[in-house]
C-alpha positions as CSV (number, residue, x, y, z in Angstrom):
1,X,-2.4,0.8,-9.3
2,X,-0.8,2.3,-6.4
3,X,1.9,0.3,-5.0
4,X,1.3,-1.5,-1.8
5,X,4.8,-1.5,-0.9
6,X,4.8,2.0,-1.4
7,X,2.1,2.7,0.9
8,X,3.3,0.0,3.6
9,X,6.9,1.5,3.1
10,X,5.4,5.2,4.2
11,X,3.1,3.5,6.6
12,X,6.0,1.7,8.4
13,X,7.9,5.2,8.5
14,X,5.0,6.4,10.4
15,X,4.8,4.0,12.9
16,X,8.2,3.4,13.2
17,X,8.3,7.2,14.1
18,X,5.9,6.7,16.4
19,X,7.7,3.7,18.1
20,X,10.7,5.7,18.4
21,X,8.7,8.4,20.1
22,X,7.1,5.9,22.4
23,X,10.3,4.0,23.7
24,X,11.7,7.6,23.9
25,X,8.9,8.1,25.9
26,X,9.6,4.8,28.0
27,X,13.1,5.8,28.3
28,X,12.8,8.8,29.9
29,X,10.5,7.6,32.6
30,X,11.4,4.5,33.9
31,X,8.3,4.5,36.6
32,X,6.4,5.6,34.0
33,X,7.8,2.6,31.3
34,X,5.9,0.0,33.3
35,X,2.5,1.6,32.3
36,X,3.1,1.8,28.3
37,X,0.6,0.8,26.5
38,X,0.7,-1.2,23.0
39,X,-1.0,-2.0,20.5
40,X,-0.3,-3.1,16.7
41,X,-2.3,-2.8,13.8
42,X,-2.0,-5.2,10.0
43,X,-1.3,-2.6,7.4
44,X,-1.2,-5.2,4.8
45,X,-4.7,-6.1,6.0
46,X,-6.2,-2.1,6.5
47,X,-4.8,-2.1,2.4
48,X,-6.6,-5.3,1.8
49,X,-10.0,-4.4,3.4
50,X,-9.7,-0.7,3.4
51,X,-12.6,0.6,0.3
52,X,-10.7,4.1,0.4
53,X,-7.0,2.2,-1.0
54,X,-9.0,0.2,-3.0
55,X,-10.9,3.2,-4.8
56,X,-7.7,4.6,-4.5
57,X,-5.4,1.9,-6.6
58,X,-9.0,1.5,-9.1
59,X,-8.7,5.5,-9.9
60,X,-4.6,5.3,-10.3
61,X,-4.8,2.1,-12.7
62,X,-7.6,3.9,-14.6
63,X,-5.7,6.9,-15.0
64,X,-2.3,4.7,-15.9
65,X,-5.0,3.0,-18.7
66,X,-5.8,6.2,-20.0
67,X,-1.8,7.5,-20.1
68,X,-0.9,4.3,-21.7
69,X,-3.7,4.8,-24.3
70,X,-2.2,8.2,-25.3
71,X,1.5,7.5,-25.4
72,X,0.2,3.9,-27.7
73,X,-1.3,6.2,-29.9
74,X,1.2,8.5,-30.3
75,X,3.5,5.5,-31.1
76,X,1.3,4.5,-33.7
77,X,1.5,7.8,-35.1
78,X,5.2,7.8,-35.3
79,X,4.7,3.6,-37.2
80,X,2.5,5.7,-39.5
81,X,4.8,8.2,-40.1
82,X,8.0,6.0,-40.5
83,X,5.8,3.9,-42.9
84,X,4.7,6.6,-45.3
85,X,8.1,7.9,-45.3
86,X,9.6,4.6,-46.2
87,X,6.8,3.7,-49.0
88,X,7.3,7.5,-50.4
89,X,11.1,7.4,-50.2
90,X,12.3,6.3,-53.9
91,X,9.4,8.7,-55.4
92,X,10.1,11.9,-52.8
93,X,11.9,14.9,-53.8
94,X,14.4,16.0,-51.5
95,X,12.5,18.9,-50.1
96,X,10.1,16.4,-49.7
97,X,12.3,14.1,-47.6
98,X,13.6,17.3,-45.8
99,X,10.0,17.9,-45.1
100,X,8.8,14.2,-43.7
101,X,12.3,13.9,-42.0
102,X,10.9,16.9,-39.9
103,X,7.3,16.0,-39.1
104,X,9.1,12.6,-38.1
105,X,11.5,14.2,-35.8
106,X,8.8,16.6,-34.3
107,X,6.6,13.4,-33.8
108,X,9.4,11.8,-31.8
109,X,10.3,14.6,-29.9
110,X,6.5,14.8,-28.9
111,X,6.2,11.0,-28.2
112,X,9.8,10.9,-25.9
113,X,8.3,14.8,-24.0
114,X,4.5,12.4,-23.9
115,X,6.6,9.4,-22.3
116,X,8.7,11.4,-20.1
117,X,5.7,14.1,-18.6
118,X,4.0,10.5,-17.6
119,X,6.2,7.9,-16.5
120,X,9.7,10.0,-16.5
121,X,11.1,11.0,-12.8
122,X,8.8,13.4,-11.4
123,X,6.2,12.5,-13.8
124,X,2.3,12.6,-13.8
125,X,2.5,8.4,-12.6
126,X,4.9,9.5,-10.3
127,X,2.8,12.8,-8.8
128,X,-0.5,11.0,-8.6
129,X,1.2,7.8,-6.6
130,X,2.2,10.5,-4.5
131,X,-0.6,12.2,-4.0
132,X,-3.0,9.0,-3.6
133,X,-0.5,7.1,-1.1
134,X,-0.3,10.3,1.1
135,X,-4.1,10.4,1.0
136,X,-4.5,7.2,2.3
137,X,-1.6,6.5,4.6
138,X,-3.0,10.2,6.1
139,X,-6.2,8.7,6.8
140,X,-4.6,5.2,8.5
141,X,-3.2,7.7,10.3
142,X,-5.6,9.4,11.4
143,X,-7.5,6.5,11.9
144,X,-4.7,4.5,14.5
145,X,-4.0,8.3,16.0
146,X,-8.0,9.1,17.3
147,X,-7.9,5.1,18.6
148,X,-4.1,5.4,20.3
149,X,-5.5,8.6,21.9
150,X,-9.0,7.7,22.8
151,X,-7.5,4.2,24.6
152,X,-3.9,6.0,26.0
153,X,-1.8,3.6,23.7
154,X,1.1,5.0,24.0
155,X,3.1,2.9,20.8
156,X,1.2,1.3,17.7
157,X,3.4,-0.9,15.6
158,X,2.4,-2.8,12.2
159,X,2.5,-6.6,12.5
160,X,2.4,-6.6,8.4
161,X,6.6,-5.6,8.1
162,X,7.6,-8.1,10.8
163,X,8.1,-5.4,13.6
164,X,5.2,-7.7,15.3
165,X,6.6,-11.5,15.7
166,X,3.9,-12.0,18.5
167,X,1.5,-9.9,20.2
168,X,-1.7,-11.2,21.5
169,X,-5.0,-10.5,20.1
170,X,-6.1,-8.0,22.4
171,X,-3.3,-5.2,21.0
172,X,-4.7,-5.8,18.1
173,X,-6.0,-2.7,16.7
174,X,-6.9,-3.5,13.7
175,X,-10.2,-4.1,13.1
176,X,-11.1,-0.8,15.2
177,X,-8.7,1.2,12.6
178,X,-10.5,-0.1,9.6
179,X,-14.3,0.3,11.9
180,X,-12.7,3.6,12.4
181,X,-11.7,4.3,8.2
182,X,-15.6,2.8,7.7
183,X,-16.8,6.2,9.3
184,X,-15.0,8.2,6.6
185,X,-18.3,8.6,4.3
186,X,-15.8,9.3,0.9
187,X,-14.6,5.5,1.5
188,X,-17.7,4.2,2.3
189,X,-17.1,0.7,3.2
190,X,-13.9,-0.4,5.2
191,X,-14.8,-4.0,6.3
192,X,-13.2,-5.7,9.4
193,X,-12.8,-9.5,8.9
């Protein structure tokens, strides 16, 4: 499953960049400060309801499933291995020792490169969290973007992180996000509550 706090972490970047860009925008206008528009949106929420980060985290823990079934197997092959070599060992000649002694190390080796390809740093868990939260946060994204444009909002913060202690429900934008993520026909069903 995708982390949550992975995707809230890069979503909070975002809109933290944005609210930087938006004060700075405040800032440098003071006649022009008194028209900002806000608006906040739930991340926590949009993760919750959103069908395209639920399909998302599904696909990711399916794919972790299927790595975890490999690597176990390979394990089992090394138990089998050890095993044979133990219940051989007072009858094996020494070439023969020499010879499961090497199969065992190259079984090892292949189980530690297995282990490290999926779950080491920079790994195929890694890459595909990666990939996945990008996906998604790009589509929040995209999603708050077309609404902050179409209605002038000017700063959109997420309530979900605490950078919202009160706003009233008309800044809230996000039920219109997640309408707006519904439209997406690859997720097909982002409900607002």
């Amino acid at each position: 499953m995708i982390p949550r706090s992975a995707i809230r972490r890069a979503l909070r970047l975002l809109l933290a960049g944005l609210a930087v860009a938006g004060f700075g925008l405040a800032a440098a206008s003071p006649a022009e400060a008194q028209n900002v528009r806000l608006g906040f949106v739930d991340s926590q929420r949009i993760f919750e309801s959103y069908r395209g980060a639920q399909e998302a985290q599904e696909r990711f823990g399916r794919e972790i499933t299927a790595w975890r079934t490999e690597a176990d197997e390979r394990r089992r092959a090394l138990d089998v291995l050890r095993n044979e070599m133990k219940d051989q060992e007072a009858l094996a000649t020494e070439a023969k020792k020499v010879e499961q002694e090497s199969a065992l190390s190259k079984a090892v080796s292949e189980y530690d490169r297995c282990v490290q390809e999926f779950w080491g740093p920079g790994g195929r868990v890694q890459r595909m969290n990666e990939e996945m939260t990008r996906e998604v946060i790009g589509k929040i994204r995209d999603a708050v973007e077309t609404i902050a444009y179409q209605d002038g909002y000017d700063l959109v913060l997420d309530a979900a992180d605490g950078n919202v202690i009160f706003g009233v429900k008309g800044l809230d934008l996000t039920d219109r996000v997640l309408t707006e993520l519904a439209k997406d026909p690859a997720a097909s069903s982002a409900t607002p509550r």
